[in-house]
Kinemage of the C-alpha trace (Angstrom):
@kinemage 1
@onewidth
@group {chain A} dominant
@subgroup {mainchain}
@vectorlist {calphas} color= white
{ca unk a 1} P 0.000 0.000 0.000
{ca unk a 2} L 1.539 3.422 -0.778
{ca unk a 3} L 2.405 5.560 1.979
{ca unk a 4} L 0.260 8.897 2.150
{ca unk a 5} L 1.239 12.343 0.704
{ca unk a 6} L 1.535 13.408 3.908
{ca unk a 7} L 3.782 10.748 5.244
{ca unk a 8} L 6.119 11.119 2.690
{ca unk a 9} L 6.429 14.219 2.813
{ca unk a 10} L 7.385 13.743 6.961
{ca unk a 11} L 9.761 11.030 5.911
{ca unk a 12} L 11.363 13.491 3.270
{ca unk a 13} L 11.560 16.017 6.130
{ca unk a 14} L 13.449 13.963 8.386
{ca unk a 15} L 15.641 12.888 6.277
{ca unk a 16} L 16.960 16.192 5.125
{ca unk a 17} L 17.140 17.183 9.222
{ca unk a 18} L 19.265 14.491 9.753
{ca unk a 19} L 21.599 15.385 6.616
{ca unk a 20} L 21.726 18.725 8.134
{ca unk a 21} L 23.008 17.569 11.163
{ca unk a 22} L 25.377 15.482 9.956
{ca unk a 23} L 26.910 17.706 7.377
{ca unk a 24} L 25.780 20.837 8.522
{ca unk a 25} L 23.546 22.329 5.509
{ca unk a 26} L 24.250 20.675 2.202
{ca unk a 27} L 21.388 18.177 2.543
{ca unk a 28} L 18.759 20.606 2.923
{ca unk a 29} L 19.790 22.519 0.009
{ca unk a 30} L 19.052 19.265 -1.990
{ca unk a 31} L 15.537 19.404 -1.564
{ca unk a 32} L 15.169 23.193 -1.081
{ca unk a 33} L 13.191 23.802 -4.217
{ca unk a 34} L 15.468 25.234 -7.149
{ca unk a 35} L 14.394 29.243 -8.319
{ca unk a 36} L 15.459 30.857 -11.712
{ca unk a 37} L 18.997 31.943 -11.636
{ca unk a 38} L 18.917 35.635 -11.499
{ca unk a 39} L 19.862 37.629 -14.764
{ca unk a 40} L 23.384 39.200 -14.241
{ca unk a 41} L 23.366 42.645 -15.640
{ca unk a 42} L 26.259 44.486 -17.581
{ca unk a 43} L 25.881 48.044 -18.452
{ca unk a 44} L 28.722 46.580 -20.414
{ca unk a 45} L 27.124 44.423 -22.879
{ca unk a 46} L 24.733 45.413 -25.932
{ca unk a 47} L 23.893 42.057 -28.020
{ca unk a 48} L 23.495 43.587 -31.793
{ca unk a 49} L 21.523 41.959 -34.209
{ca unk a 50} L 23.771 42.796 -37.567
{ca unk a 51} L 21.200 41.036 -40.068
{ca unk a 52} L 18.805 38.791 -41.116
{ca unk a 53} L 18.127 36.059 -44.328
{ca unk a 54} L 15.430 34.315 -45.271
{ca unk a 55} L 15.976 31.513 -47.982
{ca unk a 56} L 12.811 29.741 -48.642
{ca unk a 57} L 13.669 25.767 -49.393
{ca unk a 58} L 10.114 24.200 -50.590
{ca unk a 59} L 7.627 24.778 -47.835
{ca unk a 60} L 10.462 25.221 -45.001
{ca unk a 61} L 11.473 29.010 -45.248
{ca unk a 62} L 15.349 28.691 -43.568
{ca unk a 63} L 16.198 31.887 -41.525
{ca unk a 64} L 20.123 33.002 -40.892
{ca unk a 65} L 20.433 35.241 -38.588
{ca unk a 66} L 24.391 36.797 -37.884
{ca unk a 67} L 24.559 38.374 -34.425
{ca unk a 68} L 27.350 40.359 -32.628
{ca unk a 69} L 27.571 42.515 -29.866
{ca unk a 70} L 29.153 45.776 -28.423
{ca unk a 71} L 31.491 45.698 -24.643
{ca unk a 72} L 32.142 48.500 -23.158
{ca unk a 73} L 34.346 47.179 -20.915
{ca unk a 74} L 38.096 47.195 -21.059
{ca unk a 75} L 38.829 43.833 -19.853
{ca unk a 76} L 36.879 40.493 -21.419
{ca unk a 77} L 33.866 39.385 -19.927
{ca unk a 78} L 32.371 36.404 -19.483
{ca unk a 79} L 28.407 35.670 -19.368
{ca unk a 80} L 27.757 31.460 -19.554
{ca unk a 81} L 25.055 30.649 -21.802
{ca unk a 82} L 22.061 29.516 -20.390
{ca unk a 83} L 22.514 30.978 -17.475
{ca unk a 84} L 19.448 33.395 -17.354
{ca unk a 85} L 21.941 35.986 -18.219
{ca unk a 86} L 22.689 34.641 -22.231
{ca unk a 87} L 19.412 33.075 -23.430
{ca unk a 88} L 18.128 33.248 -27.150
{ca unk a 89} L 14.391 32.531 -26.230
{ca unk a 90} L 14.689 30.519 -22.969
{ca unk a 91} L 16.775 28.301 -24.994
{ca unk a 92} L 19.882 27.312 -22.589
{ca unk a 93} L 22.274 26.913 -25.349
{ca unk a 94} L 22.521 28.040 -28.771
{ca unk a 95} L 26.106 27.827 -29.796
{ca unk a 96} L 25.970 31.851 -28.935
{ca unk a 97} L 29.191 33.127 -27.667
{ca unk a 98} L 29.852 32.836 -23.779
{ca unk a 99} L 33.024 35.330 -23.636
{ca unk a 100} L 32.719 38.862 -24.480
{ca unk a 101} L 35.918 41.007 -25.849
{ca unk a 102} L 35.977 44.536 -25.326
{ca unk a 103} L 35.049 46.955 -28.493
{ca unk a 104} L 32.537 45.999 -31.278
{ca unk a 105} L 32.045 43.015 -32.717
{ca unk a 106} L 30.059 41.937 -35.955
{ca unk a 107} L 29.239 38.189 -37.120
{ca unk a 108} L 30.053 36.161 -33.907
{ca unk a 109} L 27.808 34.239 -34.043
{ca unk a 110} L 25.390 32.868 -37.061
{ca unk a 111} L 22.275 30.805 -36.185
{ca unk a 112} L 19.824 28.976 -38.679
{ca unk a 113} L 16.331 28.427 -37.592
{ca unk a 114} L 12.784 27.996 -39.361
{ca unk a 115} L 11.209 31.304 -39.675
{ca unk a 116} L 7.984 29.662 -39.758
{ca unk a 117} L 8.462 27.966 -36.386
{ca unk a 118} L 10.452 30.537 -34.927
{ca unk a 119} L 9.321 33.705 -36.643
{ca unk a 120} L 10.578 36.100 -33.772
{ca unk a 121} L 13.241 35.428 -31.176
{ca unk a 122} L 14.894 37.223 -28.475
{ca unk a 123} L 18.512 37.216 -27.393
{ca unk a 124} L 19.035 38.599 -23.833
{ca unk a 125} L 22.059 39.312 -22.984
{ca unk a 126} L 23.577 40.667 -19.536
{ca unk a 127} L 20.128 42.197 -18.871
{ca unk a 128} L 19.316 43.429 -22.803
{ca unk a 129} L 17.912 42.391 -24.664
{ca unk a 130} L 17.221 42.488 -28.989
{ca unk a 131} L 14.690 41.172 -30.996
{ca unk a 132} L 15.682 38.979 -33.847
{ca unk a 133} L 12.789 39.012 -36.355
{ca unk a 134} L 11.991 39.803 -40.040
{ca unk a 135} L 12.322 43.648 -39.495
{ca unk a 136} L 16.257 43.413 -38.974
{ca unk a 137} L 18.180 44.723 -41.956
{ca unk a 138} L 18.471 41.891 -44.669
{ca unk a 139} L 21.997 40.372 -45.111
{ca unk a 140} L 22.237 41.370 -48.533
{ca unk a 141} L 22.281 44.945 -47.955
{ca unk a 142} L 23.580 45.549 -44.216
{ca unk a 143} L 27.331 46.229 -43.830
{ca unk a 144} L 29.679 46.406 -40.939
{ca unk a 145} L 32.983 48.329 -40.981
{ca unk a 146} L 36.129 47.712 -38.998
{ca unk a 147} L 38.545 49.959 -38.406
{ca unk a 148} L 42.245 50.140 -38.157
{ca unk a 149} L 44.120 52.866 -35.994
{ca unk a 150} L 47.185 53.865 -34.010
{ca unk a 151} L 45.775 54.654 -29.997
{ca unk a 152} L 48.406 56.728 -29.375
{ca unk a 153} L 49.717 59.557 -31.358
{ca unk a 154} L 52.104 63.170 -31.130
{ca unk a 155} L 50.849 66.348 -31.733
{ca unk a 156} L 52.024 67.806 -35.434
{ca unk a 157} L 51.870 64.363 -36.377
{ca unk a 158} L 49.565 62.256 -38.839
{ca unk a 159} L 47.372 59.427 -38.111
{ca unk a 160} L 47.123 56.468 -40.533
{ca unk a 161} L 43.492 54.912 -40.378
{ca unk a 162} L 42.340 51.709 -42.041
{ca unk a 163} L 38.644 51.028 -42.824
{ca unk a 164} L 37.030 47.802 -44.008
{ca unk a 165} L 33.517 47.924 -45.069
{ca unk a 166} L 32.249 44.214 -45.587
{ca unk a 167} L 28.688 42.308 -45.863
{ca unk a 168} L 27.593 39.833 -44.484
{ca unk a 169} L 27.082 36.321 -46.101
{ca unk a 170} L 27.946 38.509 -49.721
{ca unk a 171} L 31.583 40.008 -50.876
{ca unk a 172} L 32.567 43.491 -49.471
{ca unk a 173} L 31.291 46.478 -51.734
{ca unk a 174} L 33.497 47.910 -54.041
{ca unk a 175} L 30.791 51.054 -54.524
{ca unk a 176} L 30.466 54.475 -51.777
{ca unk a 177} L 32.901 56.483 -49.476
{ca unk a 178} L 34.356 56.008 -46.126
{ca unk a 179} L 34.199 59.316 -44.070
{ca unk a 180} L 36.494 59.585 -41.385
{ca unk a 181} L 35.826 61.513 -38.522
{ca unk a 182} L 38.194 62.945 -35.323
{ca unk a 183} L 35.332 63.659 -32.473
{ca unk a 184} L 32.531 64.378 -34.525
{ca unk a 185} L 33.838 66.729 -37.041
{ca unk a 186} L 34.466 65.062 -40.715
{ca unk a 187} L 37.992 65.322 -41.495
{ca unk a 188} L 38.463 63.036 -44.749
{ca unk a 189} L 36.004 61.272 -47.003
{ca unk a 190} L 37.837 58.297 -49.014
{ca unk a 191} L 36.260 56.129 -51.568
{ca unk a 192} L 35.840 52.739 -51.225
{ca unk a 193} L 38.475 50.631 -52.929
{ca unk a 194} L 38.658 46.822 -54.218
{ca unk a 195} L 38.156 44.403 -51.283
{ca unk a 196} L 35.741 47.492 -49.302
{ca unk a 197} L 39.310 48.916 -48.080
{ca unk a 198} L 39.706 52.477 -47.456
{ca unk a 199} L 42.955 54.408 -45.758
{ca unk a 200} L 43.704 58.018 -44.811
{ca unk a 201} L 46.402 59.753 -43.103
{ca unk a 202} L 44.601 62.209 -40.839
{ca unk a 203} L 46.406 64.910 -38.848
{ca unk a 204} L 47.082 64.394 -35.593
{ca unk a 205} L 44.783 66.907 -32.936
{ca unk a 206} L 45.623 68.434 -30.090
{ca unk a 207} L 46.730 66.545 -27.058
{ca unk a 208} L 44.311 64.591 -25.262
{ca unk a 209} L 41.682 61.763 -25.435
{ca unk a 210} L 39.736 61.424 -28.958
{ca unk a 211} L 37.524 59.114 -30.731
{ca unk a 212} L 38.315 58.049 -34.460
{ca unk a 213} L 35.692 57.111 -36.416
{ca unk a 214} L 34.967 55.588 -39.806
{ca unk a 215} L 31.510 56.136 -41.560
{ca unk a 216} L 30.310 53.832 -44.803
{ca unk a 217} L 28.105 56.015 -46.833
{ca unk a 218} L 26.503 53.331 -50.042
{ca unk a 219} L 26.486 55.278 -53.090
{ca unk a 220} L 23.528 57.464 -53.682
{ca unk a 221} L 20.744 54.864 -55.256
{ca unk a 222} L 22.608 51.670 -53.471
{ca unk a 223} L 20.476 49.374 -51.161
{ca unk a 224} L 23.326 48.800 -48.929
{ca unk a 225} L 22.912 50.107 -45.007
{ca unk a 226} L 25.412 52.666 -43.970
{ca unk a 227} L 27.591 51.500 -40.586
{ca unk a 228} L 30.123 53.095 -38.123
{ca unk a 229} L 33.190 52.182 -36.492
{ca unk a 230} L 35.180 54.206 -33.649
{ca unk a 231} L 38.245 53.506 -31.784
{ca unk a 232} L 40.249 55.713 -29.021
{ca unk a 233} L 43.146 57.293 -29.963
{ca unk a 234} L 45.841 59.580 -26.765
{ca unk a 235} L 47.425 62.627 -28.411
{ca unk a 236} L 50.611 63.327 -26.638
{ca unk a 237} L 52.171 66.454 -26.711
{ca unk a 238} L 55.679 66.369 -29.122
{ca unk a 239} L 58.830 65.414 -27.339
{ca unk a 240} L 61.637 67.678 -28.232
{ca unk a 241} L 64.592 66.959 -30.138
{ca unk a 242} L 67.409 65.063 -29.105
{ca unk a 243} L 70.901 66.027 -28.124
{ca unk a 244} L 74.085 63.860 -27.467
{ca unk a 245} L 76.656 65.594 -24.975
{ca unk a 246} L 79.569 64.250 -22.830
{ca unk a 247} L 81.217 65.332 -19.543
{ca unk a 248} L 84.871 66.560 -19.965
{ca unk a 249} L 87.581 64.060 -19.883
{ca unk a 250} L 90.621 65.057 -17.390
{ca unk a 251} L 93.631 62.846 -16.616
{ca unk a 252} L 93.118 60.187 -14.487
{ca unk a 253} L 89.720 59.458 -15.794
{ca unk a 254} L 88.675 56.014 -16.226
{ca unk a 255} L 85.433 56.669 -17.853
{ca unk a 256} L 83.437 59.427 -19.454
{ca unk a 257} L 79.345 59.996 -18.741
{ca unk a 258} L 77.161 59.967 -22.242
{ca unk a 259} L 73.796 62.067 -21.577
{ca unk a 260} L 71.095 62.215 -23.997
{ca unk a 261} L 68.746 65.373 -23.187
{ca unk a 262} L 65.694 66.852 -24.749
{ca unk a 263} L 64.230 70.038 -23.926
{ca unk a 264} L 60.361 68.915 -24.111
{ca unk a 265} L 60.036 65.573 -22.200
{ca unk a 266} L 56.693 64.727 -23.806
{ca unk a 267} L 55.812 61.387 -24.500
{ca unk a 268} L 58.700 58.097 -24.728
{ca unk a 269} L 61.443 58.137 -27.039
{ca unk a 270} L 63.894 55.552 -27.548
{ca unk a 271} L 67.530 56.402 -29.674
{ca unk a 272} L 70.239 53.716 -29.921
{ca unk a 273} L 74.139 54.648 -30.090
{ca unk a 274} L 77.438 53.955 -30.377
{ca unk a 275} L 81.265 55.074 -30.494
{ca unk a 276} L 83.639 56.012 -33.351
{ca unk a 277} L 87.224 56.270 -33.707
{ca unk a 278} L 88.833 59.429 -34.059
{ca unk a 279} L 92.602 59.982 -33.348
{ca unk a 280} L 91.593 57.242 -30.584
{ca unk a 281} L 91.346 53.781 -31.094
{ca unk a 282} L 88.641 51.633 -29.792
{ca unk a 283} L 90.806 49.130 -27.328
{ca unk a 284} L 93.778 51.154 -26.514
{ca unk a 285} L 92.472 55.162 -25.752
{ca unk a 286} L 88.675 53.559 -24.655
{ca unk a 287} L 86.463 50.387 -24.382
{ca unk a 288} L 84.154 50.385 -27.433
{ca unk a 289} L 80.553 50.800 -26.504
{ca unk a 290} L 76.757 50.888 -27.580
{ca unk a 291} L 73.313 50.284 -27.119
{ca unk a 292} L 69.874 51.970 -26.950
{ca unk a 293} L 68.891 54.660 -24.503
{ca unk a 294} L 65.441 55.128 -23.305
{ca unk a 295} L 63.186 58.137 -22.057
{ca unk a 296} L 60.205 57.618 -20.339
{ca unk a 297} L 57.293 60.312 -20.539
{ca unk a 298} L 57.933 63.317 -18.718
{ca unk a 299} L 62.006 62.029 -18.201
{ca unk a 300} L 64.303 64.590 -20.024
{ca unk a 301} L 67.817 63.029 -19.890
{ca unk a 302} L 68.956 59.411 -19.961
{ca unk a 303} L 72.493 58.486 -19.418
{ca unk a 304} L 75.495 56.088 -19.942
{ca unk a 305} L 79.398 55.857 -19.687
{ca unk a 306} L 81.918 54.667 -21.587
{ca unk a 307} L 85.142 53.288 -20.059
{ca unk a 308} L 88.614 54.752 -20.460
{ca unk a 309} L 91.427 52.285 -20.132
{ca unk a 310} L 95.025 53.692 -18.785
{ca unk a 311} L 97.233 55.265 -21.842
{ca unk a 312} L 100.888 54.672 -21.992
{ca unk a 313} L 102.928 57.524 -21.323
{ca unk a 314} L 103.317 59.715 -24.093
{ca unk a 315} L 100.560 59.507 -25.514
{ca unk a 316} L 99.099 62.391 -27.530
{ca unk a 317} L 95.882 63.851 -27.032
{ca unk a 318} L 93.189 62.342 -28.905
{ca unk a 319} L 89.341 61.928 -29.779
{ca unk a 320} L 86.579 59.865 -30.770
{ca unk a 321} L 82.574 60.501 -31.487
{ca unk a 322} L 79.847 59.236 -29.895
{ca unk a 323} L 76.803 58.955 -32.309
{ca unk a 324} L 72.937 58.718 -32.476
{ca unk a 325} L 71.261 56.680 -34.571
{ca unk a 326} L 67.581 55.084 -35.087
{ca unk a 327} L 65.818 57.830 -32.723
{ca unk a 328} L 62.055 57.617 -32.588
{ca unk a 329} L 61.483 61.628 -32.366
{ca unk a 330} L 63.320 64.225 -33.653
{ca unk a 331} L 67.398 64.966 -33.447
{ca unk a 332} L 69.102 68.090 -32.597
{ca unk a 333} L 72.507 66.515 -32.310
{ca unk a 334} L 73.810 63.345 -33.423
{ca unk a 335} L 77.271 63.740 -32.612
{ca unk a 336} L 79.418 64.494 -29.368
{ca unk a 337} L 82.913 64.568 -29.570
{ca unk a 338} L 84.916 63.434 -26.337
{ca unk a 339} L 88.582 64.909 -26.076
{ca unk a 340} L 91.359 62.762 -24.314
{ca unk a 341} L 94.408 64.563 -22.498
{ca unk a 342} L 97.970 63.713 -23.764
{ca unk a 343} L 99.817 61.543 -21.508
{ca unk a 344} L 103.174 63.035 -19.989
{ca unk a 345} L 106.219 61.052 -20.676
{ca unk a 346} L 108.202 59.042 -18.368
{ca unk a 347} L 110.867 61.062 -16.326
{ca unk a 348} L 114.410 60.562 -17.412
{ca unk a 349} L 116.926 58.968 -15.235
{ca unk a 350} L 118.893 61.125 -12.999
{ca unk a 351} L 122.275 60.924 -11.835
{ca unk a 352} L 124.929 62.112 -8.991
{ca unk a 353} L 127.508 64.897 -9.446
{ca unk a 354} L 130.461 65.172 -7.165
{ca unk a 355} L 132.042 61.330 -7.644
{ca unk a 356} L 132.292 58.131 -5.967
{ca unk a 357} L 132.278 59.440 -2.858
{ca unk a 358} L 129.011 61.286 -3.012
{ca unk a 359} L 128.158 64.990 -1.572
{ca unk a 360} L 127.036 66.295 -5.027
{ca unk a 361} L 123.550 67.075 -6.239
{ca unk a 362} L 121.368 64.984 -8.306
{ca unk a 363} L 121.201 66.354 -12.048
{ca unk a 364} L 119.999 64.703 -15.168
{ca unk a 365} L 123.081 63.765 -17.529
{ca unk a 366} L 122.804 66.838 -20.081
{ca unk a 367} L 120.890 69.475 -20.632
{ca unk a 368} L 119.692 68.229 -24.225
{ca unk a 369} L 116.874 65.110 -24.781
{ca unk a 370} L 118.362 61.634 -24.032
{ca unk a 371} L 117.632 60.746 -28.010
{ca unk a 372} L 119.079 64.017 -28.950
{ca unk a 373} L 122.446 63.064 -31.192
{ca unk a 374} L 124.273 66.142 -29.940
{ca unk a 375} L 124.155 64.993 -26.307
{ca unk a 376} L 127.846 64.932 -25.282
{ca unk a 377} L 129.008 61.929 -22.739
{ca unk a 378} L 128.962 63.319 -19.017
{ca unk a 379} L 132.453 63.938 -17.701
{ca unk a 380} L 133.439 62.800 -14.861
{ca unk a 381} L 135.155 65.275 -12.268
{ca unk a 382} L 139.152 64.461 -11.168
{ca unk a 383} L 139.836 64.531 -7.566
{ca unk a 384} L 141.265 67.878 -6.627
{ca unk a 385} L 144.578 66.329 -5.501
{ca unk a 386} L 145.079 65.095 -8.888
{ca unk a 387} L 144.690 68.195 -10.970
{ca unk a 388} L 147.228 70.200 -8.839
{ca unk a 389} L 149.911 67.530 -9.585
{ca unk a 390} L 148.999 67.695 -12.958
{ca unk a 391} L 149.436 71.801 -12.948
{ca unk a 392} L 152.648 71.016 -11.089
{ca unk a 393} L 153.935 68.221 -14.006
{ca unk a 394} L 153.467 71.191 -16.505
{ca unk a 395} L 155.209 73.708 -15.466
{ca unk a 396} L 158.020 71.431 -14.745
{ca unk a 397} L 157.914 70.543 -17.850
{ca unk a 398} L 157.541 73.929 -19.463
{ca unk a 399} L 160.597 74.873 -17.354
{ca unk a 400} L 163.048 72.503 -18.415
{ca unk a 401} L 161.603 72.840 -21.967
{ca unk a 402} L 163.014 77.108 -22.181
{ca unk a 403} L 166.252 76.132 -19.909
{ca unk a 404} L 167.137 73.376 -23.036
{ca unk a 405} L 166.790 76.211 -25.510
{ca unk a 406} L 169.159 78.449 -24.153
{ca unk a 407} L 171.983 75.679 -23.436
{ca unk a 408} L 171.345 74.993 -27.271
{ca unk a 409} L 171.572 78.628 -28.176
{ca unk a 410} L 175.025 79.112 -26.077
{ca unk a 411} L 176.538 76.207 -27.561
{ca unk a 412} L 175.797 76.938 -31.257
{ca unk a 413} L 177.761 80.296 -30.499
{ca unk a 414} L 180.692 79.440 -28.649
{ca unk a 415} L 181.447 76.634 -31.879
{ca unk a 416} L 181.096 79.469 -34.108
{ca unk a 417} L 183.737 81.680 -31.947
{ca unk a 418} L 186.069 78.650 -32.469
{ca unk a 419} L 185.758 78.459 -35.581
């Protein structure tokens, strides 16, 4: 015999209190009857309905419909389908899309359904919601454009834009104008070329935030649906040119600081350099060197150094360069020049005066350079006893040489008186 309503429905009870008390809650959740998930919202999120296209096949008439969406947000989100929150007609899951990038988005998502079963649907998505029905634009005539453009750009500049203007389900038009647009105000219409591709180079506005846009406009008597694009674009204020210098170089140095400076520190800038020989050679006078130097915004000087190696002596005074090269703004000065010092020479050798046994004063060996092929041999100083015997010796000598004359004179006379 089956149990009453009422009996069950005590045994049910107890059951779930003794889950509870034994796992403290999850039991009674199991038979707590389930409510509708509530619909997250997203002031984010706009589902888009970008066309529509019936195709009748005998007495079925087939219906493709090509959705998309528009976020906001600057970070993906994500909205499960079927959750209340991404529903096409209380349908749980339609193959729409279940993670949301920011910007806009055309043709995510194409669904195929029988227009006489389904002739009107609704896709809610994140709280909106769009109907999908026979009075959305017809795929053979909407269009979507994308467009193409830098986010950040300097003032005095020029901004190159790329639009593409395509249909869906049907090839892009090759027919009408693009009209690009900085905040509002038209700044260049461009016709359409093969493939729906359009380009300008628009001039860069004044620094701040700004919206780029990119208009179709069909030719005048097409069917096709005009569409819009936009993206953000920063306008930075211009950095100023850059300039190369270098710190003075005095003896003793073992390196020399490299500063790269502008005068207007808008925006980043990046240069790369690198040394040159002069009269100085990379390896003997200074360590080659190189690299890239970078400058954030609002950062005027960026530096670096380049090592100097000890000269031998003598060594004349010298230079070498130290260049910019591949700078993403504006140069002022490519080139610093860095000076070396000449290098004294060794001191010469000095030597003793006054002899062996010392009590002189040190003197270098002659007057003249030591390669000089004048210099005469340093003399070396007698002893004082010497050179008085030597006086002595002379005049010795010089007096027996005048007594020998006149004993020669006398006796050349007194053989002539004999005679």
């Amino acid at each position: 015999m089956t149990p009453p309503a009422s009996l069950r429905s005590a045994c049910a009870l107890g059951v779930a209190l003794i889950g509870v008390a034994l796992t403290g809650g999850p039991a009674l959740a199991a038979v707590a009857a389930p409510g509708p998930a509530p619909a997250a919202t997203s002031p984010d999120l706009t589902p888009i309905v970008d066309c529509v296209q019936d195709a009748p096949l005998g007495a079925v008439t087939s219906r493709t419909v090509v959705l998309g969406y528009r976020s906001a947000a600057t970070a993906p989100v994500t909205v499960a389908a079927g959750s209340g929150a991404n529903d096409l007609s209380g349908v749980a899951d339609r193959g729409q899309p279940s993670t949301f990038q920011p910007g806009e988005h055309h043709g995510v998502w194409l669904l195929t359904v029988d227009a006489a079963a389904e002739p009107s649907l609704t896709w809610t998505l994140a709280g909106r919601s769009v109907a999908v029905d026979a009075t959305a634009p017809a795929c053979t005539d909407a269009t979507a454009v994308a467009i193409s453009a830098p986010a950040t750009a300097t003032t005095g500049g020029s901004i190159a834009v790329t639009a593409l203007v395509t249909r869906f389900l049907l090839a892009p038009p090759d027919t009408g104008a693009v009209i690009f647009a900085i905040d509002g105000t038209p700044a260049l219409a461009v016709p359409v070329g093969p493939g729906g591709v359009a380009r300008a180079d628009l001039p860069a506005p004044a620094a701040g935030p700004h919206t780029v846009t990119a208009a179709f406009a069909p030719a005048t008597g097409s069917t096709l649906r005009p569409a819009t694009a936009a993206a953000t674009l920063t306008v930075a204020a211009a950095s100023g040119p850059l300039a190369v210098v270098t710190d003075s170089v005095v003896a003793g140095s073992t390196s020399v600081r490299v500063s790269v400076t502008r005068t207007v520190a808008s925006g980043p800038a990046t240069v790369d350099f690198a040394t040159l020989d002069g009269t100085a050679h990379a390896g003997t006078d200074y360590a080659a060197a190189s690299g890239t130097l970078a400058l954030a915004d609002g950062q005027d000087t960026a530096t670096t150094t380049v090592s100097l190696p000890a000269r031998a002596p003598g060594s004349p005074a010298s230079v070498f360069f130290v260049v910019l090269k591949h700078a993403t703004v504006d140069v002022a000065g490519a080139v610093a020049v860095v000076s070396l010092p000449a290098v004294p020479a060794a001191p010469l050798p000095a030597v003793t005066a006054g002899g062996a046994g010392g009590g002189g004063t040190a003197g270098p060996a002659s007057a003249l350079p030591q390669h000089d092929p004048t210099s005469q041999s340093p003399v070396v100083a007698a002893p004082v006893g010497q050179d008085l015997l030597l006086l002595l010796g002379a005049a010795l000598i010089t007096a027996g040489g005048i007594a020998g004359v006149i004993g020669l004179v006398r006796s050349v006379r007194a053989r002539d008186a004999l005679s």
